[in-house]
N, C-alpha and C positions, 0 to 999 in steps of 0.2 A: 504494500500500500504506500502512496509518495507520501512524502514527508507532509507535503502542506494537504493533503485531504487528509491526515491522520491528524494533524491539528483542528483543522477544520472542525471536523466530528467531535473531538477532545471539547473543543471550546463552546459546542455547542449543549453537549452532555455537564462540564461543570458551572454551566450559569443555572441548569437548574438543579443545582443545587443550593443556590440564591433564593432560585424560585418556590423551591419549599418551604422556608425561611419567611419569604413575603407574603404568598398565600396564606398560610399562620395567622402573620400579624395584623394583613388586613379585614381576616375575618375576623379577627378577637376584637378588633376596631369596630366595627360594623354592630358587633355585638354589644360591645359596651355602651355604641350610641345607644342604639336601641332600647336599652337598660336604663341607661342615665337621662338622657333625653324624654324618657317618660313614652315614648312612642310603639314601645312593645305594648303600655298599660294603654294608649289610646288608641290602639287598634283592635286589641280587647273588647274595649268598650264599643267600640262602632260596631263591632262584629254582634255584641250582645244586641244593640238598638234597632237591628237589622231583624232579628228572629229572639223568638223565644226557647229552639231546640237545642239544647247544649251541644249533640253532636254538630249540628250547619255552623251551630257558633265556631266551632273547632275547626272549622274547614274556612271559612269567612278568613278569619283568623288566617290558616295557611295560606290563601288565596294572596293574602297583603302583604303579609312576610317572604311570601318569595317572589313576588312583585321586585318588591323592596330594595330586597339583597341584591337580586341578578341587575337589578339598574346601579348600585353602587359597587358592585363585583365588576361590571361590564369592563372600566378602562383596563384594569391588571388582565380581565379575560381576554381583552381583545389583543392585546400586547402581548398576551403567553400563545393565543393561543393561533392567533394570525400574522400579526407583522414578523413576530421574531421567525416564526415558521418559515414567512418569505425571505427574512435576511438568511439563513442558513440554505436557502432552496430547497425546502421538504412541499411546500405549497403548491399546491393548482390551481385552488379556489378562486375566486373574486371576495371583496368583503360582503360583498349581498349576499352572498351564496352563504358564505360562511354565519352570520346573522341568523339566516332562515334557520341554520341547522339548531344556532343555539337556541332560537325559539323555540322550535320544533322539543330539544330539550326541555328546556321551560313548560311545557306545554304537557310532555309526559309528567313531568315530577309534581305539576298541579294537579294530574291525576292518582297517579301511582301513590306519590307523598301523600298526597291529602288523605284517602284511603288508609296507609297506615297510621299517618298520624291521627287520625280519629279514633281508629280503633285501640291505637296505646293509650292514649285518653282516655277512654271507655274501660281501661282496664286499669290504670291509675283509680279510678272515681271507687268504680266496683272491688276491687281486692289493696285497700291504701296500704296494708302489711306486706304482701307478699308481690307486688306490682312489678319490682323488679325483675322477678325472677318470669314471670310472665311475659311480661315485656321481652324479655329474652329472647322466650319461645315464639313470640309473633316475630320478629324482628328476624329471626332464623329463618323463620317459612314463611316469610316475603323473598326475602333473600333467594332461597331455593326457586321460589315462584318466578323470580325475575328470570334465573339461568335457565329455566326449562321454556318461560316462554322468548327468552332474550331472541335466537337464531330464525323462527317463526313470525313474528310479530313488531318486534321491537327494531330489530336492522332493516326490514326494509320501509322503515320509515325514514331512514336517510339515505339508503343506497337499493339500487337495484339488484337483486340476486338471481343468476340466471340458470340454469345446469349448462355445464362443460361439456362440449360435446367433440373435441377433438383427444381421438383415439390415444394418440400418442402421450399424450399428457394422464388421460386419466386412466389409461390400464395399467400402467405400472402402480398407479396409486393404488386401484381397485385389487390389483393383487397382492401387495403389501397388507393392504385393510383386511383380505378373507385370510391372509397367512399368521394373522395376529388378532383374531374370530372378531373383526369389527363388523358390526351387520349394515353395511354401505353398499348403495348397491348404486348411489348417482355420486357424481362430485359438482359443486357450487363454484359458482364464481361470483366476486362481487367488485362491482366498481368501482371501489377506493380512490382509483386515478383521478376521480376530477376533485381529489381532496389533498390529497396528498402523495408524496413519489416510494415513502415508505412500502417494506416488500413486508408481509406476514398470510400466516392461515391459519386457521382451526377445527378442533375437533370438537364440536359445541351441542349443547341440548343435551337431554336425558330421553331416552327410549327412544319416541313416534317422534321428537321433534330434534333430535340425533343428526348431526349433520358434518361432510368433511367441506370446506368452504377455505379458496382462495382466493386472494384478492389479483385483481387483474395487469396488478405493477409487478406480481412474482410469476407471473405467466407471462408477463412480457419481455420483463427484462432477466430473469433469471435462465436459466441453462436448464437443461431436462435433469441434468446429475442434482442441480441445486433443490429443484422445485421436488425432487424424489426424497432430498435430506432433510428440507424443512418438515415436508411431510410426516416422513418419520419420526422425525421429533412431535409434533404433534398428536401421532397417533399415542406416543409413546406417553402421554399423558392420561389420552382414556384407557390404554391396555394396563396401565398403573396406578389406576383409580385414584385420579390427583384429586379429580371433582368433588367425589365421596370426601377424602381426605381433607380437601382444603375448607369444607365445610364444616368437619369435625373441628377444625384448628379455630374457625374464627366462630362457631358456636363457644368455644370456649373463651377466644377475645370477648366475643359480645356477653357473656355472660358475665365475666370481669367486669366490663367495662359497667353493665346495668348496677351492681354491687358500687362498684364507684360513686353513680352517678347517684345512688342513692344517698350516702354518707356526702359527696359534695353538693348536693344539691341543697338538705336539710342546713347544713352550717352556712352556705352563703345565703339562702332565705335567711335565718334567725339572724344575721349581720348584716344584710341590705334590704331584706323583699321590705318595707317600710317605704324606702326609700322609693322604691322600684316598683312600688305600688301594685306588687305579686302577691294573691291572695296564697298560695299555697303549688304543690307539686300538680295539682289536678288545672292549675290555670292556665288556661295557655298562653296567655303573656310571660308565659315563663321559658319558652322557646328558644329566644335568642339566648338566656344561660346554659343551656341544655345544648344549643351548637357550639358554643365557647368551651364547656367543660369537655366535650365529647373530642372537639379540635384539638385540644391540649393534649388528652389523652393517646389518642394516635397518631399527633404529633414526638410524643416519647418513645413510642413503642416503632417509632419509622425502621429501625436497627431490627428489631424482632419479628415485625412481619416480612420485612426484606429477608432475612436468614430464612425465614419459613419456602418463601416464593422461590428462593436462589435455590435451594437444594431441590424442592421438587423441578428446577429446569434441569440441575444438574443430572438428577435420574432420566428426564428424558433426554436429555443431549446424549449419554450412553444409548438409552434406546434405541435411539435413532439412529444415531453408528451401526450399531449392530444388526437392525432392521432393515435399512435403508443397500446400506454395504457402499455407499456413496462419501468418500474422506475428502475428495475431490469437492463435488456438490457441497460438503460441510462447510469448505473454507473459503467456497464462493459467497455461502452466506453468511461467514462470519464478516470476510470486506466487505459487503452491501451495510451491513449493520452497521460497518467503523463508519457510516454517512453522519449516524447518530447517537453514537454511543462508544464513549472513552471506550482502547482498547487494552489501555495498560493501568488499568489502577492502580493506587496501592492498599495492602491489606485493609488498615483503617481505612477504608478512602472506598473498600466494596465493601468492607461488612456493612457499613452506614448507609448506603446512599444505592446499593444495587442489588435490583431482583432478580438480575442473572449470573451466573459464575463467569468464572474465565476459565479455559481449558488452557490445558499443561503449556499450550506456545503461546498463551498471554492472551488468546483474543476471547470475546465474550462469547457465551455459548446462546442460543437463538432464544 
């Protein structure tokens, strides 16, 4: 890889680690207005003025609050998530384009969100003892809810997803898939390209919405050896039951994290809700604390879920080698990746900040 696209990439992978840093603070920012400014407790109240049913009130509520946030998130979104994109050249989009999508976001989490956060409400009110540990269990099986219906329902509301119909690309996938009992019997492609130049694919959905899906930047610019090794590594993920797995790991973060939230929740009420004009855990003006403690929270534990992510890529990058039988392909796709992503860290410098390994010649594994 030349020297100046190896910086390139470098310089582009450690500003965000800046950017995790800023995102943080501008949420706790945002959060704190909220809180101080009195405007979580005045939108409370409109929401109450509006209806009498505690649950719409609760949704009213979500409705304003992520109004809110995503117009004062916007400039840091749009600077992380578009200009810098086009200073590095990872960009396709226009900003219109790219806008629509973030709405289009906005748009799901006003549904999706509002939905559970009604129903954590409703379990707050109904079990004020044991709420945390409930809240767990809805918070989990949303969770699951999203990845089963995420590949189905949810992606092609920003991209087009169409089946692959050339031979050459997808029989080698399809025979990989039946030699490692994956029940595939189509391959997806999806159009990334008019978003971004980034190469990636997946093995996504549970059962009937089970899917192997590449994106049309690794079909076009990748090599057949390449597009065989990503694969592999991806397969290497559902034949390893990462899904299963990575669920068990963060039911246990989230169920932490609810434990937490209960104990910081109760102490900064008894210290500020006065102030803040928070009637209790069950109110929903109590929101913007509840994103600030939660932000805090896996804001620390960055180092620990990263460890968690990096070693199950790790088990598939072997996978995948061995599945694939493509070393070649592997290292096509390690330089595609150096576009994005430091390729020499150092130890502190990936325990922290990276959710994939490096393999034994320094480059990251996919």
């Amino acid at each position: 890889m030349p020297a100046r696209a190896k910086a390139h990439g470098d310089a582009y992978f450690e500003g965000g680690y800046w950017l995790i840093l800023w995102d943080f603070l501008l949420g706790a920012v945002i959060s704190l207005l909220l809180l101080n400014l009195g405007w979580s407790a005045w939108m409370r109240d409109l929401a109450e003025c509006i209806t009498r049913f505690r649950w719409l009130q609760t949704f009213l509520y979500w409705v304003q609050y992520l109004l809110l946030t995503f117009v004062l998130g916007f400039p840091l979104a749009a600077y992380e998530g578009f200009f810098r994109e086009w200073k590095y050249g990872l960009a396709t989009q226009t900003f219109g384009a790219w806008t629509w999508n973030q709405t289009k976001g906005l748009m799901i989490g006003l549904v999706l969100g509002g939905f559970v956060v009604v129903l954590l409400f409703w379990v707050v009110r109904k079990l004020p003892r044991s709420w945390w540990i409930w809240g767990a269990v809805v918070t989990m099986l949303f969770l699951v809810f999203t990845v089963m219906i995420g590949p189905v329902y949810l992606q092609p509301i920003f991209n087009k997803i169409t089946r692959l119909d050339d031979p050459k690309v997808t029989q080698p996938i399809l025979r990989m898939a039946r030699a490692n009992s994956i029940p595939a019997k189509d391959v997806y492609e999806i159009d990334a390209s008019k978003q971004t130049t980034r190469m990636s694919a997946n093995v996504s959905g549970f059962g009937q919405t089970m899917r192997i899906t590449l994106n049309d930047n690794l079909v076009g610019r990748g090599s057949l050896e390449e597009i065989e090794a990503v694969m592999g590594h991806e397969m290497g993920h559902y034949v390893l039951n990462h899904i299963p797995k990575d669920m068990l790991f963060f039911f246990v973060v989230i169920v932490i994290a609810f434990a937490y939230l209960r104990w910081s929740l109760e102490w900064c009420l008894n210290r500020w809700g006065t102030k803040w004009r928070i009637r209790g855990i069950s109110d929903p003006a109590v929101v913007p604390l509840v994103a600030l403690l939660v932000s805090l929270f896996f804001f620390v534990l960055t180092p620990i879920i990263n460890t968690h992510i990096r070693t199950s890529e790790a088990e598939a990058d072997m996978f995948g080698l061995n599945a694939s039988r493509q070393p070649d392909g592997w290292a096509q796709a390690a330089i595609h990746l150096g576009e994005y992503r430091k390729m020499n860290p150092g130890p502190l410098e990936e325990w922290i900040f990276f959710d994939h390994p490096r393999n034994p010649s320094g480059n990251p594994g996919f």
